[in-house]
Every structure is written in C-alpha cells, then in structure tokens.
N, C-alpha and C positions, 0 to 999 in steps of 0.2 A: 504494500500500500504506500507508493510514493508518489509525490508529483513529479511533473516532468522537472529534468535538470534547467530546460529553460527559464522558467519559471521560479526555480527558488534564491536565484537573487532579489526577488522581489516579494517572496511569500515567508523566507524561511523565517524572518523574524517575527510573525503571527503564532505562529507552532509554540512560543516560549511567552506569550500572556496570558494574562490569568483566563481570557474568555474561554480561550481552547484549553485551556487544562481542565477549566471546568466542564465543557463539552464533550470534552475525552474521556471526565468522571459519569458523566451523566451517561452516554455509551457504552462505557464498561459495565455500569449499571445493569443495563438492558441485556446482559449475555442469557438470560434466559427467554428470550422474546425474539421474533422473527422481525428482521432489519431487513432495507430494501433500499437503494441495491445489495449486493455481497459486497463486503467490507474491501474486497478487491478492487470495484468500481467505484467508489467514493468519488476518486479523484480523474473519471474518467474522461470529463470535458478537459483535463491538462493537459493529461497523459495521448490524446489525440490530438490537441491543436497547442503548438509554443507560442511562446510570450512575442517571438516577433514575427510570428504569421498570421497572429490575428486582422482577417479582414472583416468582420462581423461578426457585430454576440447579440444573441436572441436569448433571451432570460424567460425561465420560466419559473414556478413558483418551487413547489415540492417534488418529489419522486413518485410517482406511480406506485399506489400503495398495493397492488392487486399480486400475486405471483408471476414469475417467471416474465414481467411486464420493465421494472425500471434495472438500466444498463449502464446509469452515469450521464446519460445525454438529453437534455431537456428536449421534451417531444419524440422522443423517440423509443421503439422498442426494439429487441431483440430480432432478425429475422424470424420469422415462422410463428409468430406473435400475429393475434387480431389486431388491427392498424384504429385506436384508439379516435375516436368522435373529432379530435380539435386535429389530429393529424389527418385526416380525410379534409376539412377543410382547407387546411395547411394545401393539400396536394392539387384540393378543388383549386383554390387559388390560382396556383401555377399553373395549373391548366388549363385557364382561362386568358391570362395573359399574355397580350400575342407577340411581346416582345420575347419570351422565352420559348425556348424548345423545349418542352417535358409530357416525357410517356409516362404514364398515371403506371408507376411501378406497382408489384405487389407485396410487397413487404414494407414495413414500417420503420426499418433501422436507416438512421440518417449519416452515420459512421461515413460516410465517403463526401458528406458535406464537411465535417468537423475536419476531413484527412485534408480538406483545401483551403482551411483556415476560418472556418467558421465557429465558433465559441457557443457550444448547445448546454448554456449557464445555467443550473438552475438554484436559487435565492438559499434553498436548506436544501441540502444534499445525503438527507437519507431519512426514513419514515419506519414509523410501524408498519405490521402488515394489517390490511384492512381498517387503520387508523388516519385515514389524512388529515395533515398538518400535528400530527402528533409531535413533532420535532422542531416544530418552529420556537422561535423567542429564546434557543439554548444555546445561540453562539454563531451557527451557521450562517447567520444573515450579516453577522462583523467580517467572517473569511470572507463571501463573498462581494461584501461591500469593496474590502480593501484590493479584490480582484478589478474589480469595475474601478476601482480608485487609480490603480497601477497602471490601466491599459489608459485613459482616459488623462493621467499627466505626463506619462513615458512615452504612448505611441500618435502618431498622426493619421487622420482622415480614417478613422474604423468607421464603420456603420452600425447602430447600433438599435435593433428593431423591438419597439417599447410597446406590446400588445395585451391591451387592456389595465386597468388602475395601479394593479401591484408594480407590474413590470415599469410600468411609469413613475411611482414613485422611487423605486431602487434605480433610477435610471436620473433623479432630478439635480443630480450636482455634476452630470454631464457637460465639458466645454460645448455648445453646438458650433462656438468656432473654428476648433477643430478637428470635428466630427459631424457624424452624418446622425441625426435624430430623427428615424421613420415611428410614426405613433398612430393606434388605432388600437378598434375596441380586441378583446381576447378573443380567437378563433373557436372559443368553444361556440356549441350547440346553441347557446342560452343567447350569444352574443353576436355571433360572428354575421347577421345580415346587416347589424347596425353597425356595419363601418369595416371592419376584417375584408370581406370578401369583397372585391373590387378594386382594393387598396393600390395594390399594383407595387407592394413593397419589394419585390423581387427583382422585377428588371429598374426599379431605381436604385435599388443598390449597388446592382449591375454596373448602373450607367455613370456612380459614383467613383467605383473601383475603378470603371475606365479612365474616367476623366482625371486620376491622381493616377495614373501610371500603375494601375496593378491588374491583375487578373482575373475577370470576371468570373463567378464561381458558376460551376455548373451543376443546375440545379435537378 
C-alpha cells in the first residue's frame, strides 16, 4: 500500500500529522469489518496517474460501498462489474458529443483514462461495506484536500471537472487562472438532466489540453 514515488515529494509529509494517525487508528479499528476498496487500492488514483501527468481530476465523493464494485478510481469499476447508474450517464454523455469519438464500451473500468493522466479522485477513499459515507469526516477529506492543494499550486493548466455541490465545494480554492474549472450538476440519476448531460465537459477539456500544448485524452 504505497503511493506512487511521484507523488511523495508532495504527500509524504501528510503520512506524519496527527489527522492521518488518527485515520490510521480509526482503520485499524475497523479490522473486523468489511472495507472497500482492498487496503491495496487505497491509493489507486496515485499509483495510476503521477504528480506530473496530471491532465484532469474528476472528484468524486466516496467509494462504492456494494462488493466486488470500488477499485480506487472515482466512477469507476472493476471490468466484468455492472457499469453503475452515474457511469452510464458519464458514457451517455460522451456519446453524445460530437466533438468526441466514443464507442459506448462494455465495461465500467476507466483504468486507461487514469493511465493518460487523468486523476479518478475520490474526497474519502474507503467505506464500509453496505454503509455509504460511513468514512467520511475521519481525515480523508485533509489527504485529499492537500492532493487538490499540490496539483492546483505546483502544476499549470489541469482541468479540473466539479460535478455536482460536493465536488464543487472540494474544488472552491481552485486558481481558475491557472486552471481549467468545468462545473455542473452530478451525473447521477437524481441529477444529471439538470445540467450533466449536455455539458459537453469532455471535448472542452479536450480542447483545453490542446490549446496548452498537451495531449488530448482519449476518451
């Protein structure tokens, strides 16, 4: 269970304050209880995208509390996994938008967006099982404040997609002068006619990356 090497010039001095010792007591706590992801994927939004690749971070709230479901990558699940209500929208989207080319894949693991620099963040990085948001308010929302803090004073022109109230406010001390701030409502069920779907968040990010000299991600 490590973050990536890129990454801990930036992170490692979090690991030794009091929030995470205490979040570490409070986890150890829990060894009789079913945690999600595996203790191995904790740190998997890292361990797939480095601190100087990030071209885009999508924040999402918690981990997929259901089995065999959360993998470390916000929005996403394991291949061979049911492809989850707000990720079907997520896909509707893109395949709606005619500035992108996407074949409406059949699996749900988004691993090959994260391998092109994309940051699948999510706010508290691990739950009970069948408890969501059991995990919140215990620390995890300081790691990854100070992740979004690092990227946000260290790197230039990220993109940075704030979908729905939470992800908006975890996202409010964003430069947007040096950064790219796409905002609308969350793609869940509940949400996503009023303002999600249409959005066209995808190929402007697109069209961000291009215009700062990087590599459009293929979605």
């Amino acid at each position: 269970m490590k973050i990536s090497e890129s990454w801990d010039p930036w992170l490692a001095e979090e690991f030794n304050k009091d929030y995470m010792r205490s979040l570490f007591g409070f986890l150890d706590a829990q060894h009789d209880k079913t945690i999600y992801p595996a203790k191995a994927n904790w740190y998997a939004a890292l361990q797939h995208t480095d601190f100087d690749q990030v071209k885009v971070v999508i924040i999402g709230q918690d981990p997929y509390h259901g089995p065999n479901q959360a993998h470390g990558l916000s929005f996403s699940v394991p291949p061979g996994e049911k492809i989850p209500p707000s990720l079907r929208n997520i896909y509707k989207e893109l395949d709606s938008d005619p500035e992108i080319v996407f074949s409406t894949t059949r699996h749900g693991c988004l691993a090959h967006w994260a391998d092109q620099g994309v940051l699948l963040l999510n706010a508290v990085l691990t739950v009970e099982a069948n408890k969501p948001g059991s995990h919140r308010n215990k620390g995890w929302e300081s790691f990854t404040d100070c992740i979004i803090a690092q990227l946000n004073q260290h790197r230039e022109h990220i993109v940075f997609m704030l979908w729905g109230k939470y992800a908006q406010q975890k996202g409010r001390a964003i430069d947007s002068g040096h950064h790219l701030l796409l905002q609308t409502t969350h793609p869940s069920p509940l949400s996503a006619h009023r303002g999600f779907l249409g959005c066209g968040h995808f190929s402007k990010a697109n069209a961000w990356l291009t215009a700062h000299s990087q590599t459009p991600v293929r979605w």
